[in-house]
C-alpha positions in Angstrom: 30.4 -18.3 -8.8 27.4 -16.5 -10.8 24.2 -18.5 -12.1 26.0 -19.9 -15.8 24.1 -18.6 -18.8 22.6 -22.4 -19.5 20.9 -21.8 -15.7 20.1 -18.9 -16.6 18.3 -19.9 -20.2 16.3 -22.8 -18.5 14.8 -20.4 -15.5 13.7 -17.7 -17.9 12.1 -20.4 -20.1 10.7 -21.7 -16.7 9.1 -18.2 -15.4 7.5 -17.8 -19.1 6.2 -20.8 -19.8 5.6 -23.3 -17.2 2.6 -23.5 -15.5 3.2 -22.6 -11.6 3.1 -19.6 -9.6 5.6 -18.0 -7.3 5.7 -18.3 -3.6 6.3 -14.9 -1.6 8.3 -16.2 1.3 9.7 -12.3 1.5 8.4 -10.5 4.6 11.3 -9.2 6.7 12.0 -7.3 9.9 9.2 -5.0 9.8 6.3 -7.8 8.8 8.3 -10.6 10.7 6.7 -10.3 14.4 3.3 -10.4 12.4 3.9 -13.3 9.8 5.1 -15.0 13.2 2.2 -14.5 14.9 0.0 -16.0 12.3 2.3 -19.3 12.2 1.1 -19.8 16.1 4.6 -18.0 17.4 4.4 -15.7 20.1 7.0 -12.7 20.5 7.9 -14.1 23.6 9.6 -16.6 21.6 12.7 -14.7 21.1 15.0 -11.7 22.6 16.5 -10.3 20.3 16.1 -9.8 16.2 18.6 -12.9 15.7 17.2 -15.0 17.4 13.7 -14.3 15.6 15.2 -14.7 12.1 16.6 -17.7 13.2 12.7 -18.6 13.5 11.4 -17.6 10.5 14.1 -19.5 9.1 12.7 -22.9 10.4 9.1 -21.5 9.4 10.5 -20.9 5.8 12.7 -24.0 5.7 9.9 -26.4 7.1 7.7 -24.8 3.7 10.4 -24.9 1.2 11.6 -28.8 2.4 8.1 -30.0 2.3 6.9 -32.8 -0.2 4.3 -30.9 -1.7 6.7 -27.3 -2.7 8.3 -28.5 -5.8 8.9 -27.2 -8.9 5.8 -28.6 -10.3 3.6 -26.4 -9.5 5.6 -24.0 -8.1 7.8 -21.6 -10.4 9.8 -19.3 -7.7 10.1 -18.0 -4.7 11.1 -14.7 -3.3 13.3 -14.5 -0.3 14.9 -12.0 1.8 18.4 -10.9 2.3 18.0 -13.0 5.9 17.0 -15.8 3.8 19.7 -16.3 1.6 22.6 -15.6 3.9 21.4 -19.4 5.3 21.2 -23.1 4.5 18.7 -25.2 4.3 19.8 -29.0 4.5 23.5 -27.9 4.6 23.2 -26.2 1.2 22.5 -22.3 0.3 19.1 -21.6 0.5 19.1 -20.2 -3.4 21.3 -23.4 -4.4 18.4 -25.7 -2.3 15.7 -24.0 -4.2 16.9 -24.7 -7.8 19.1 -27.7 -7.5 16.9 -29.6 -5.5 13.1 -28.5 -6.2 13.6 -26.6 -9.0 12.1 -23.3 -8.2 13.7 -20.2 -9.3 15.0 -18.1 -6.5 14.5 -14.1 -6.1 15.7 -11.5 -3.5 13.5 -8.4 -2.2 15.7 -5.7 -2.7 14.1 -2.7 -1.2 14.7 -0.9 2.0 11.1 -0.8 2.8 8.5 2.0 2.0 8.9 6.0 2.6 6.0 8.3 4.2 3.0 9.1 2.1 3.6 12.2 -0.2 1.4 12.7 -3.0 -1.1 9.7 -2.3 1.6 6.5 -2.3 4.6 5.3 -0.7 7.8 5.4 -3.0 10.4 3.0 -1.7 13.0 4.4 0.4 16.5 5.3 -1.3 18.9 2.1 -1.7 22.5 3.0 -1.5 23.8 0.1 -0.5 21.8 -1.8 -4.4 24.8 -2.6 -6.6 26.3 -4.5 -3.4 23.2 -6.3 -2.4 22.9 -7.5 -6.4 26.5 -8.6 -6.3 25.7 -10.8 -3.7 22.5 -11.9 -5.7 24.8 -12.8 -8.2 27.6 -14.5 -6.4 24.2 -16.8 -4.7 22.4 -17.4 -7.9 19.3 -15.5 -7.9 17.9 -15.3 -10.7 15.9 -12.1 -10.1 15.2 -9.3 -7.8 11.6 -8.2 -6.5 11.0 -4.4 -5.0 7.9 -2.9 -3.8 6.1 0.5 -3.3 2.4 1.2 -2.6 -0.2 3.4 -4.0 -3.1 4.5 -1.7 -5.2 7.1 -3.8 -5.9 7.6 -7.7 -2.9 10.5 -7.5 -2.0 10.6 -11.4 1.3 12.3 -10.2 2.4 9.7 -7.7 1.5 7.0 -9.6 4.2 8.3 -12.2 6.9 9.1 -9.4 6.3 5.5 -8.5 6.5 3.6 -11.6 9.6 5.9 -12.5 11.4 5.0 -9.5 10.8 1.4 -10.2 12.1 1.3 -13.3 14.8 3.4 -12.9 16.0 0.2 -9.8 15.4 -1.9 -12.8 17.9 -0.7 -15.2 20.7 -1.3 -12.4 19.1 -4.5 -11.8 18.7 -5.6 -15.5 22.3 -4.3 -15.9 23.9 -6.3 -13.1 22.1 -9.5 -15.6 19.2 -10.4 -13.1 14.8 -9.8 -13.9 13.8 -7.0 -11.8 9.8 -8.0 -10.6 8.5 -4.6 -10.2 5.8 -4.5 -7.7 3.5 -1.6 -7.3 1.2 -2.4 -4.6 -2.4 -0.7 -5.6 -4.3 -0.6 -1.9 -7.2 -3.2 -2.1 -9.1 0.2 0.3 -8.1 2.5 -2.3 -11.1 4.9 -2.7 -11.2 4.9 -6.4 -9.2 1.4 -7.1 -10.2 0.8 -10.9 -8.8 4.6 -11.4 -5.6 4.2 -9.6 -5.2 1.2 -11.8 -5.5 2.7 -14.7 -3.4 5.1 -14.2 -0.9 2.8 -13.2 -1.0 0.5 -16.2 -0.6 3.5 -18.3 2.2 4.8 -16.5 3.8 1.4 -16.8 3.0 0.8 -20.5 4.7 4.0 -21.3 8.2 3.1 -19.5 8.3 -0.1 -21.1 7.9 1.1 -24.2 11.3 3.1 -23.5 12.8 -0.3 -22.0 15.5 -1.2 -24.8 14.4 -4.3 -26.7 16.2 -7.1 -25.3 15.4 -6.0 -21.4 13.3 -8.3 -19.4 11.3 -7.7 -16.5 7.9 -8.8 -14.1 5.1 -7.1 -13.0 3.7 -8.1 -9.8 0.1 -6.4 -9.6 -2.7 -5.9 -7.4 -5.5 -7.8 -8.6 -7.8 -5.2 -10.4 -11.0 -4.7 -10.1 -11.5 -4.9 -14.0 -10.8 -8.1 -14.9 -7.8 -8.7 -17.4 -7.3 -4.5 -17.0 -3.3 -6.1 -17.6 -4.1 -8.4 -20.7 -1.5 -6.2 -22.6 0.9 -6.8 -19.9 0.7 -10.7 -20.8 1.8 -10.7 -24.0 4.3 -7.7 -23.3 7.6 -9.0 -25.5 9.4 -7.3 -22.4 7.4 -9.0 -19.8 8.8 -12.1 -18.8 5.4 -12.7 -16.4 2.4 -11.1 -14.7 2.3 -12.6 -11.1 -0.3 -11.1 -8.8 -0.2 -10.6 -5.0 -3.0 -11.6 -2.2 -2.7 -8.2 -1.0 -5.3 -8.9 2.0 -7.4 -10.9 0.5 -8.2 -14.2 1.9 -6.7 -16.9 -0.4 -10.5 -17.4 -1.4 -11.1 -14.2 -2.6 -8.1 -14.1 -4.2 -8.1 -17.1 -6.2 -11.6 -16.3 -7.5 -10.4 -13.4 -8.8 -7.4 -14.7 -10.2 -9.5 -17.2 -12.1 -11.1 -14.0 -13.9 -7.4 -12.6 -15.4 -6.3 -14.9 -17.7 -2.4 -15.1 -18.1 -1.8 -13.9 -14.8 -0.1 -16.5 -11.8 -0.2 -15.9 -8.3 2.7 -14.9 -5.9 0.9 -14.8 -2.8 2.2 -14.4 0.5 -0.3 -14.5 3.0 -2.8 -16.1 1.2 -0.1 -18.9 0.3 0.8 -19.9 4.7 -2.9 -19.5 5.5 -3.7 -22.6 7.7 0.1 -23.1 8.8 1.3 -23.1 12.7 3.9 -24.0 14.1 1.7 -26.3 16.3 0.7 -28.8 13.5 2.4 -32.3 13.1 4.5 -32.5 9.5 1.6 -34.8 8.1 -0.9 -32.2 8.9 1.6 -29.3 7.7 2.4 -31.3 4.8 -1.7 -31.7 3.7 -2.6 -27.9 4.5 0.3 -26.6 2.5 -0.6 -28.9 0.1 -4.1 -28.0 -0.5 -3.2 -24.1 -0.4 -0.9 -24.8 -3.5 -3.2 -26.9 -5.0 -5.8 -24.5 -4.6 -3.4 -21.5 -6.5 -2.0 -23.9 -8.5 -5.3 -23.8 -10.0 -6.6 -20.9 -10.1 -3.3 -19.4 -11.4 -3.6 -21.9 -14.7 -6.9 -22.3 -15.5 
């Protein structure tokens, strides 16, 4: 059973209008170990890549179940495949997250990054896409998210990047879910304002060949000029602008935040900062808390 169009209607209204942001709850096998590490779990913890899924599972569960992530302040989150293959309190995780908090669930899609050719990181072929947004549909996600990374002002890779992303999004937009295209701009880029730029042209110019009618998100590095992606916002064929932590502390990040107006968060690591494994459910309960609180705000002020 796919998401019904009524669903459907009231989380598209949701990601436009309601204030929120959207939780990145999306690192997978390559950033698990890591993300792990930082929640107080060491990699003797597991043997085998199961068994450590299994893990982040509890991590992502204990988030998603907690008091303070609701749909009130909290629009979506992205998962991983991992992630929605699972329950949380004896339900699909996708089926938890609406029905029961009312956040709009989204699945990474990608394959992970490619070598650096040209200054960036296109994202590595997909073969296996049309499957993996079957399944999407047959869980009830609502939309995809996918994500490459540009390190230098390279006016040529920026355009192989943004073409490959939206050319993912006309299969995704086809198959009736909201691609959230997200071209990662290097916060140690050498010339950052450049590169981003370049990519807002670049992206400007493919959705002005999107067919009216086709939908999609922009999940952006946040710039170094402030409301560079103003156009973006008010985009007919942008659904939202979300931006991502990208290495900057949750501090940093929210003040900047603050300074691009129309723009939410989805952070990832700026969102679990504070969290272990270690901490009673009151005290987990009060940190998470105060981190959404925190982006809560500066995503809707």
């Amino acid at each position: 059973m796919t998401l019904e169009m009524g669903a459907f209607k009231t989380q598209l209204e949701k990601m436009r209008t309601h204030p929120g942001f959207i939780a990145a709850l999306d690192q997978s096998g390559g950033s698990t170990p890591s993300a792990l590490r930082a929640y107080g779990i060491k990699e003797d913890a597991w043997s085998d890549e199961e068994q450590m899924f299994a893990i982040v599972h509890q991590m992502r569960g204990r988030i998603v179940t907690s008091p303070s992530f609701t749909g009130e302040r909290i629009l979506g989150a992205i998962l991983f495949e991992n992630t929605i293959d699972r329950d949380i309190e004896g339900k699909p995780t996708s089926d938890y997250l609406w029905n029961v908090k009312r956040v709009v669930p989204f699945l990474k899609v990608d394959k992970g990054l490619a070598g650096e050719s040209r200054g960036v990181q296109l994202m590595k072929p997909m073969p296996e896409l049309a499957t993996l947004l079957d399944k999407a549909r047959a869980k009830r996600v609502f939309g995809t998210k996918m994500r490459s990374f540009i390190k230098q002002a390279n006016d040529a890779g920026i355009k192989d990047i943004v073409t490959q992303q939206f050319e993912a999004a006309r299969q995704i937009i086809a198959a009736g879910l909201v691609p959230i295209i997200e071209p990662e701009v290097d916060i140690h880029c050498p010339d950052k304002a450049r590169a981003e730029e370049l990519l807002k042209a670049a992206i400007l110019e493919e959705l002005h060949g999107l067919p009216l009618g086709q939908l999609v998100m922009l999940k952006l590095t946040l710039p170094d000029k402030d409301d560079l992606y103003a156009e973006f916002v008010s985009h007919p064929k942008v659904v939202r602008v979300v931006a991502l932590s990208g290495g900057y502390t949750r501090e940093q990040a929210n003040e900047r935040l603050r300074r691009n107006h129309g723009v939410v968060a989805s952070f990832s690591r700026a969102l679990v900062e504070g969290l272990s494994a270690q901490l009673s459910d009151a005290e987990f309960n009060a940190v998470l808390d105060a981190s959404i609180r925190s982006i809560f705000e500066a995503s809707n002020t």
